[in-house]
N, C-alpha and C positions, 0 to 999 in steps of 0.2 A: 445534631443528628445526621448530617448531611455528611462528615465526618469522617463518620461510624459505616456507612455506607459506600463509602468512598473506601473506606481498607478493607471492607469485606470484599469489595470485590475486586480489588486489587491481589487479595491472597485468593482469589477463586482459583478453583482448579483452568487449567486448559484443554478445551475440547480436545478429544481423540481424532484425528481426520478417519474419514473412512477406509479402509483398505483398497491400497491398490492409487489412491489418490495420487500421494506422489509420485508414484511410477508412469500416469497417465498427463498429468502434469509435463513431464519430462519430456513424454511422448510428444505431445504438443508443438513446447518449444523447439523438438529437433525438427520435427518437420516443417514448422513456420518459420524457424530465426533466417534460413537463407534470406526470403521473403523481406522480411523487418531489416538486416543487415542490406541489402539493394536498397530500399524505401531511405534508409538513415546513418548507411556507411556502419563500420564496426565498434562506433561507439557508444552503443546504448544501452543507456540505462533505464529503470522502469521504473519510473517515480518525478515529482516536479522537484527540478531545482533550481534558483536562480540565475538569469545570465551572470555568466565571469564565474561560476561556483563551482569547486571540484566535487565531482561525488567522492565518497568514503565508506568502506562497509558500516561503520556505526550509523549512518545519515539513511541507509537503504529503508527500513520502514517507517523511519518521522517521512522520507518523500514519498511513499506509497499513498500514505494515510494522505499526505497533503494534494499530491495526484487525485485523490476521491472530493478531498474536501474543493479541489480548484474546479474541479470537472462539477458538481453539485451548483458551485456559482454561476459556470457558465451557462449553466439548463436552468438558471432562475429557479431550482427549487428551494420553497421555503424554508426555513433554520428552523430544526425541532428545539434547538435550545440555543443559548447564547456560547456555545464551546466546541472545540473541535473536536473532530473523530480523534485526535492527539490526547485531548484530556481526557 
């Protein structure tokens, strides 16, 4: 059963974002990344990845998700299941 559940909502449709999101998004980062580029020089990435480990666009959201899941450890909050935001 668990399966079965598991491909339905793998073939679930993907939320619409709401309008305007990504444009305010964008907004955002122009106005912050000076900010973040001073704090961290011009190499950052947004996501966790190992020391010695090259980023790569395939690798951008397994480290986002891991980013959430690393930051969740650090604040000792409880595991609602034994699997990651990945699975």
């Amino acid at each position: 059963m668990a399966a079965s559940s598991t491909a339905a909502e793998a073939s679930a449709p993907v939320p619409v974002p709401p309008a305007g999101l990504k444009e305010d998004i964008a907004g955002l980062y122009d106005e912050s990344s000076g900010v973040w580029e001073r704090i961290c020089g011009d190499h950052l990435h947004h996501g966790f990845y190992e020391p010695g480990d090259a980023a790569s666009v395939p690798d951008v959201r397994r480290s986002q998700i891991r980013t959430i899941d690393e930051a969740l450890v650090f604040a000792a909050v409880p595991a609602a299941s034994s699997t990651s935001a990945i699975n």
